[in-house]
TORNU-517695 format. One line per field, with one value per residue (C-alpha): residue number from 1; x, y, z. Coordinates in steps of 0.5 Angstrom, whole numbers, plus 500, padded with zeros to 3 digits. Layout:
N
num c(NUM,...)
X c(X,...)
Y c(Y,...)
Z c(Z,...)
end
This chain:
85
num c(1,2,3,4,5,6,7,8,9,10,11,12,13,14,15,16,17,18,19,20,21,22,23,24,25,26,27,28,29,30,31,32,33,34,35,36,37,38,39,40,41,42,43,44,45,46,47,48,49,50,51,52,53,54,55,56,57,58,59,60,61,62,63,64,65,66,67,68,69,70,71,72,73,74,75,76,77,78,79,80,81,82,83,84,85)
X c(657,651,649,655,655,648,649,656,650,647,652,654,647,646,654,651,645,649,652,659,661,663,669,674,681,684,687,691,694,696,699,703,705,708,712,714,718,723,725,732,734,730,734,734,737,743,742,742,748,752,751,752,759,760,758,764,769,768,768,773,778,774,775,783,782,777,781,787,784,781,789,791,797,798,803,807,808,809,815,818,818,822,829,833,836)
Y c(122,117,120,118,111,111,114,109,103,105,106,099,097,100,097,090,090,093,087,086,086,079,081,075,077,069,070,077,074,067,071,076,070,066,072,074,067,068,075,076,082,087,092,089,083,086,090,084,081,087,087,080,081,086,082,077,081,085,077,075,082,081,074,074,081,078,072,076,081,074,071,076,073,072,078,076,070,072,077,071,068,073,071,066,061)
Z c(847,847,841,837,839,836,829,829,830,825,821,822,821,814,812,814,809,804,798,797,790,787,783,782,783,783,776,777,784,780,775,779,783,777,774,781,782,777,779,780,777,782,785,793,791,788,795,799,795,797,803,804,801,806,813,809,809,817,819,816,819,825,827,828,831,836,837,839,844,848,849,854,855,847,846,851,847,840,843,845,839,836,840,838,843)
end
């Protein structure tokens, strides 16, 4: 074990002195940046606004739905309605 760790720190030393290559990526990042912002057509925003769309209609079911199981006197009610006095 202690012989790993030894070769590990020499390693570590030899990536130390070792340059790192100066490659100027600014413009490409820029450029992908800039082309990327006006990008609407892709096949996840289509995804998005169909599922968006989807969320909308189970609301709008839902929400009638969800109102008429928290009355519980709401049926009773809406059978009374119905007779004519």
């Amino acid at each position: 074990m202690h012989d790993l760790l030894h070769e590990l720190d020499q390693l570590a030393a030899l990536a130390r002195r070792e340059a790192a290559p100066e490659i100027d990526v600014l413009g490409g990042v820029l450029h992908d940046i800039r082309v990327r912002e006006g990008d609407f057509g892709s096949p996840v925003m289509v995804l998005v606004i169909g599922a968006a769309l989807a969320a909308g209609v189970i609301m709008a079911f839902s929400i009638p739905l969800y109102q008429s199981l928290t009355d519980p006197l709401g049926p009773l009610f809406q059978m009374t309605q119905n007779i004519p006095l």
